[in-house]
C-alpha positions, -999 to 999 in steps of 0.1 A, spaced: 216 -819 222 212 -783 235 221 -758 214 249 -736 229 261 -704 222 294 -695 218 306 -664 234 340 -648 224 358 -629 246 376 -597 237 410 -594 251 419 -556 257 452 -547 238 478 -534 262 486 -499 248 509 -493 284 540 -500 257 527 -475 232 519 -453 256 555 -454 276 572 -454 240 557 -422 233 564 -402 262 600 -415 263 603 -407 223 588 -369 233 613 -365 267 643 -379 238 631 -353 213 629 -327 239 665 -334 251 679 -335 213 666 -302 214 680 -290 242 712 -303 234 710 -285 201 712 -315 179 686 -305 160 703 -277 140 714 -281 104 748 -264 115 755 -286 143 750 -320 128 771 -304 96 794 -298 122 799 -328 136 804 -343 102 831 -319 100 847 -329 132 844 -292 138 814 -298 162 813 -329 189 780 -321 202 763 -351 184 787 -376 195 787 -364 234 749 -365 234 746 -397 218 779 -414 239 755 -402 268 727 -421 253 743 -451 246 764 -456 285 727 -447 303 707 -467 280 731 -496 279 733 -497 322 696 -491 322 687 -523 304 712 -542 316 699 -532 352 669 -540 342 678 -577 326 699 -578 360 666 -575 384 641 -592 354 620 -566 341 633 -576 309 644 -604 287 668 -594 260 660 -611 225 688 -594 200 684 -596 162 702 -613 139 718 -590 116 742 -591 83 771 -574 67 743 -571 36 716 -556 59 743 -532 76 757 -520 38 722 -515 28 710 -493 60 740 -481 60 738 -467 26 701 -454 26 708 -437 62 743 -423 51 728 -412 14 695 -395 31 721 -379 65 743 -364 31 718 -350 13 695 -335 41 721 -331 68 696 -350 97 691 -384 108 657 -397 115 662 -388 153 669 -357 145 647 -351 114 617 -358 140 634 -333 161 636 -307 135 603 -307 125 592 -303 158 613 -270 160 590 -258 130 623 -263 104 605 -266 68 633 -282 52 634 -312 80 593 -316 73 596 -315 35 630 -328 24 632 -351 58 600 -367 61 592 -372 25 627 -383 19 623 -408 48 585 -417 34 601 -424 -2 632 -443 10 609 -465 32 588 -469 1 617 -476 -26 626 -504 0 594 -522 7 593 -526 -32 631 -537 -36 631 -557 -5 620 -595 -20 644 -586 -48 673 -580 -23 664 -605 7 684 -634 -1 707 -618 -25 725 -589 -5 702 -589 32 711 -618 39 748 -625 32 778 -621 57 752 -634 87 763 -621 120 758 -641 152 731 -631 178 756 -638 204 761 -605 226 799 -601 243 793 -614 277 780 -646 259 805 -642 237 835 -645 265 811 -661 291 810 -637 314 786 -618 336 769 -589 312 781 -565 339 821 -574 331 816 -563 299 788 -530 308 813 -513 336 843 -511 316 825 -500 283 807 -474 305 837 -462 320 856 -459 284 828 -441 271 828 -418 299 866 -410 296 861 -407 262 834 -380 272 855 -362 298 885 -362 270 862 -340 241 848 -321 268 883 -309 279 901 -309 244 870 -282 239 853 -302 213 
C-alpha cells in the first residue's frame, strides 16, 4: 500500500461581516453624536421627559432598520432566525441595563459614543461598569439559567407569522405609526 499524505486545506475566515459591522457601528456612533445623544444632559433629559431627542433618534432607527431588513428578507439577502427570549431573561437585562443607565446616565450605545467624544466618566464609570456587570454575569449565569432565564418563555413567532400575513402588512403600518409619532414630538416641540 502507498503511503499517502494527507493534505489539509485552510479555509480563509470571511472577515467581510466583521468588517461591514464595524464601519456601520462607527457611521451609528458618528450619527449618535451628531444627534447629540451622547451627552450626559440629554440622555438625563430624556429620562426626564424634558428632552425627546433620544426617542426621535432611536424611533428613526428602529422604522429604517426594521424596512431595511425586511426589504432585504423581501429580495433574499437575508434569512431572519429570531431568538427565543423570556420574561426571566427580559427582567434580568432589564435590570442590569436599567441599574447601569441610573447610575451612569448612558446606555452601552451611547457609553461607546461617549468615550469616543473624550468624556472620562463614560470611559471609566461606563466601560468598567459594563466590564464588571458582563463579569458578575458570566459567573451568576449557571446559577440563574434555569431558575429565572428561562421562565415565562416567549415564542419565536414574529407578527406577520403571528396573524399570517405578509411581513410587509405588519412593517408599513408600524412605520407609518412611528413616523406620526415622530412628526407629533417634533411639532409639540419636544
Amino acid at each position: 500500500m502507498e503511503n499517502q499524505k494527507h493534505h489539509s486545506v485552510r479555509v480563509k475566515p470571511n472577515r467581510s461581516p466583521l468588517i461591514l459591522g464595524l464601519l456601520f457601528g462607527i457611521i451609528f456612533g458618528f450619527l449618535l453624536q451628531k444627534g447629540g445623544v451622547t451627552r450626559y444632559n440629554v440622555i438625563i433629559g430624556q429620562l426626564l421627559l424634558e428632552d425627546f431627542t433620544v426617542l426621535k433618534i432611536m424611533l428613526c432607527a428602529v422604522v429604517t432598520g426594521m424596512i431595511g431588513i425586511y426589504f432585504m428578507k423581501t429580495i433574499g439577502w437575508v434569512n431572519l432566525y429570531p431568538k427565543t427570549g423570556s420574561i426571566g431573561m427580559s427582567v434580568i437585562g432589564g435590570l442590569i441595563f436599567g441599574v447601569g443607565f441610573a447610575l451612569l446616565g448612558y446606555c452601552p450605545g451611547t457609553v461607546a459614543g461617549a468615550v469616543g467624544n473624550g468624556y472620562l466618566d463614560a470611559l471609566f464609570g461606563g466601560v468598567i461598569g459594563i466590564l464588571i456587570g458582563v463579569g458578575l454575569f458570566a459567573s451568576l449565569y449557571q446559577k440563574v439559567k434555569n431558575r429565572i432565564l428561562k421562565k415565562g418563555d416567549l415564542a419565536t413567532i414574529t407578527f406577520p407569522e403571528l396573524f399570517k400575513v405578509n411581513d410587509w402588512i405588519v412593517v408599513l403600518p408600524t412605520a407609518a405609526l412611528l413616523i406620526l409619532i415622530l412628526f407629533w414630538l417634533e411639532s409639540a416641540g419636544l
